[in-house]
C-alpha positions in Angstrom: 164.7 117.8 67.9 165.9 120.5 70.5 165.8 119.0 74.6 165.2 122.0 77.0 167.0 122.2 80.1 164.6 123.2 83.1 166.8 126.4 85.7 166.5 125.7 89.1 169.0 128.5 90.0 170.0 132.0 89.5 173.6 130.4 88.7 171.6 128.2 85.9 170.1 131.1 84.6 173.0 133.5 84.4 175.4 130.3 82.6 172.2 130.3 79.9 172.4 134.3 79.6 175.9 134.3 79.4 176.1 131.3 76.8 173.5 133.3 74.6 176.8 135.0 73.3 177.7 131.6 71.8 174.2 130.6 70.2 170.7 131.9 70.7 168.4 130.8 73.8 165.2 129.8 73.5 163.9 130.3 77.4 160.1 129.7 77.9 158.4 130.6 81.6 155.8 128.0 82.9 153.1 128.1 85.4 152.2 124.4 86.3 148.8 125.8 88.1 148.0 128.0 84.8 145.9 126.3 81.7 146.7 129.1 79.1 150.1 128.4 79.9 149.6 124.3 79.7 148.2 125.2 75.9 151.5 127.3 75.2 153.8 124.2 77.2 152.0 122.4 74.7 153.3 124.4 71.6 156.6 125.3 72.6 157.1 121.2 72.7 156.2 120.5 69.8 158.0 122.9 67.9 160.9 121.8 69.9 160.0 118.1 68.9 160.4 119.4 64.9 163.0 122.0 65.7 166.4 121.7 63.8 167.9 124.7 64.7 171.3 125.3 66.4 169.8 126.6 69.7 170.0 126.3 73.6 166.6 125.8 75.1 165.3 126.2 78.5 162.2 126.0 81.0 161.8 127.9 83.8 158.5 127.0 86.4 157.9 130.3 87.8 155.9 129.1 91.0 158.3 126.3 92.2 161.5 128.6 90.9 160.1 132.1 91.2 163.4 133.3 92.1 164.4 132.6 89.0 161.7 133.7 87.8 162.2 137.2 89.1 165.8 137.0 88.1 165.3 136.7 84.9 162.6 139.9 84.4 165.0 141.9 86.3 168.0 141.4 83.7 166.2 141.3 80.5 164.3 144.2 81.6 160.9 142.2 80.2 157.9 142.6 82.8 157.1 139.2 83.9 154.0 137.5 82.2 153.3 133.5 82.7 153.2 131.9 80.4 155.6 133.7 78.9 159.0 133.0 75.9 161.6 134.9 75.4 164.4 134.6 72.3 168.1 135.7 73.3 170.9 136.3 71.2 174.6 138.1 72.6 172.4 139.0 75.9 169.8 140.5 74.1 166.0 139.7 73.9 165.6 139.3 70.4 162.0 138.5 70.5 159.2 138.1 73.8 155.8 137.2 73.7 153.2 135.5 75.8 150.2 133.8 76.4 147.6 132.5 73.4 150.6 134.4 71.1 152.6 131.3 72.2 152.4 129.1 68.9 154.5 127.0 67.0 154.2 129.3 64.3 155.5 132.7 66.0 158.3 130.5 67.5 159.5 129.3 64.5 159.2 132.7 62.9 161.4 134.1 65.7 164.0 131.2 65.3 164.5 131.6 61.8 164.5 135.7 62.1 167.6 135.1 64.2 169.2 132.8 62.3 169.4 135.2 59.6 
């Protein structure tokens, strides 16, 4: 099982880019209003809850943190979608998608491609 950290801050945010130099980061963008996005909250938990990977995993909720939000579609250079997931390896965005393409299966797939 892999615990995500919820980013609150632009500081938070740039310690989990910076540290995707050590391991890969697994950051997923939430609306709390949105109910596509509550369906893909849904599936990035539960492959979380089966996860076994050596990863870093974070949550960012882009109304209440927007700033954040903004930050982090400015530096990976990935227009902002919500809900939206992102996998980042040595400050690179290995792998983005969002809404319904949000499943426990593409996730997985996108994990184990970077373990490789």
């Amino acid at each position: 099982m892999i615990e995500y950290k919820e980013l609150h801050a632009n500081e938070e945010w740039e310690q989990a880019w910076e540290g995707s130099t050590e391991k890969p980061v697994l950051l997923f963008k939430h609306s709390t209003t949105c109910p596509i996005s509550a369906k893909a909250y849904g599936q990035y938990q539960t492959f979380l809850e089966s996860a076994d990977q050596e990863i870093d995993s974070y949550l960012v909720k882009v109304i209440e943190d927007r700033p954040v939000s903004n930050q982090i579609a400015e530096i990976t250079e990935v227009k902002h979608e919500s809900p939206q997931i992102f996998l980042i390896r040595d400050k690179e965005v290995l792998w983005h998608t969002s809404h319904s393409k949000i499943t426990v299966e593409s996730i997985g797939e996108a994990v184990r491609g970077a373990a490789e």
